[in-house]
C-alpha positions, 0 to 999 in steps of 0.5 A, a space after each residue: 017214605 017207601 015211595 021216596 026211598 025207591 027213588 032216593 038213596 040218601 039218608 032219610 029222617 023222619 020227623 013227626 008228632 007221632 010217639 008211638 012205638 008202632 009208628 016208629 016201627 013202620 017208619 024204619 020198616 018203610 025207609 027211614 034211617 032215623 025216627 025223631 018225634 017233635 018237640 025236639 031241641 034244635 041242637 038234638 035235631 042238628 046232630 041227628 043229621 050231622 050223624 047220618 050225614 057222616 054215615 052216608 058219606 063213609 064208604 060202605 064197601 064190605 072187605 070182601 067185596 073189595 079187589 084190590 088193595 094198593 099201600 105204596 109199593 105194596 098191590 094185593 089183588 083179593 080176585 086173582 089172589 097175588 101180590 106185588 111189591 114194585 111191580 115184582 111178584 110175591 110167592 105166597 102160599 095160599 094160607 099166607 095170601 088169606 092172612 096178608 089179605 085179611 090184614 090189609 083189608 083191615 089196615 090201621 086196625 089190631 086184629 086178635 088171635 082170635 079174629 084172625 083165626 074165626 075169619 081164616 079157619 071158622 073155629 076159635 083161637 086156643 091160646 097155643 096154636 102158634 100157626 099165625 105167627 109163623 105166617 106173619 114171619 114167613 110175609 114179612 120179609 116177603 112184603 119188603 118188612 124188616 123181621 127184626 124191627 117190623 114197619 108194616 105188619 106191627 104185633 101189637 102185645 097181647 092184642 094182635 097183629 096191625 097193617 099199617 097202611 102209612 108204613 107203606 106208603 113211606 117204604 123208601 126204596 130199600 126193600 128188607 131181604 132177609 
């Protein structure tokens, strides 16, 4: 398995006779993405591959690894640190670029208080800290986002806050300003 996996990148599944533990063990260890001892059912063996099959074909890019982010005519570039709305430049502070950033690179998903907060400031939410929301109303008119009735940055009640990427993308040419 070691000698494929140096010249091979796709997913591996080992199917063997062997049972023991240890067998299993030295199987991952050398490659394998999956271990399946025979006798298996056919139809077991089928979504075993099904499954790595989809693994490997999702995109597998850390958020920070990714430079920029593009959502209609909103562009947020994590390397220079900036961001536009119809090729105009947005003034963000630093603090308000690391949550527009943060929220984009998780489009489509709620993220808590408490995520956001371990993410931006390494340390717990506490339930009183209100900095977070402050932001959020301070980027949304900046990022063409109605304040009042917000499209793009959803708070989601008692969860968090949602990028929503389709939002975005249908942003007609009125632009909120506030």
């Amino acid at each position: 398995c070691r000698s494929v996996r140096d010249r091979y990148d796709g997913p591996i599944l080992m199917l063997t006779a062997r049972t023991d533990d240890t067998d299993h063990i030295e199987g991952l260890d050398t490659g394998a993405d999956d271990f399946v001892c025979k006798p298996v059912h056919p139809r077991v063996l089928l979504a075993r591959i099904k499954a790595l099959l989809r693994r490997s074909e999702a995109p597998q890019v850390p958020a920070a690894e990714l430079r920029r982010l593009v959502f209609g005519p909103l562009v947020v570039d994590n390397a220079l640190r900036e961001a536009w709305l119809r090729e105009q430049s947005i003034e963000l502070t630093g603090a308000e670029f690391d949550l527009l950033w943060l929220l984009v690179a998780n489009a489509g998903r709620t993220l808590s208080r408490e995520e956001i907060f371990t993410a931006l400031r390494g340390v717990g939410y506490d339930g009183q800290d209100r900095s977070i929301d402050v932001r959020i109303s301070r980027i949304r008119p900046k990022i063409g986002d109605d304040p009042i009735h917000p499209r793009l940055i959803k708070t989601v009640r008692s969860k968090g806050y949602l990028f929503v990427p389709e939002a975005a993308q249908d942003m007609s040419g009125h632009v909120f300003s506030g």
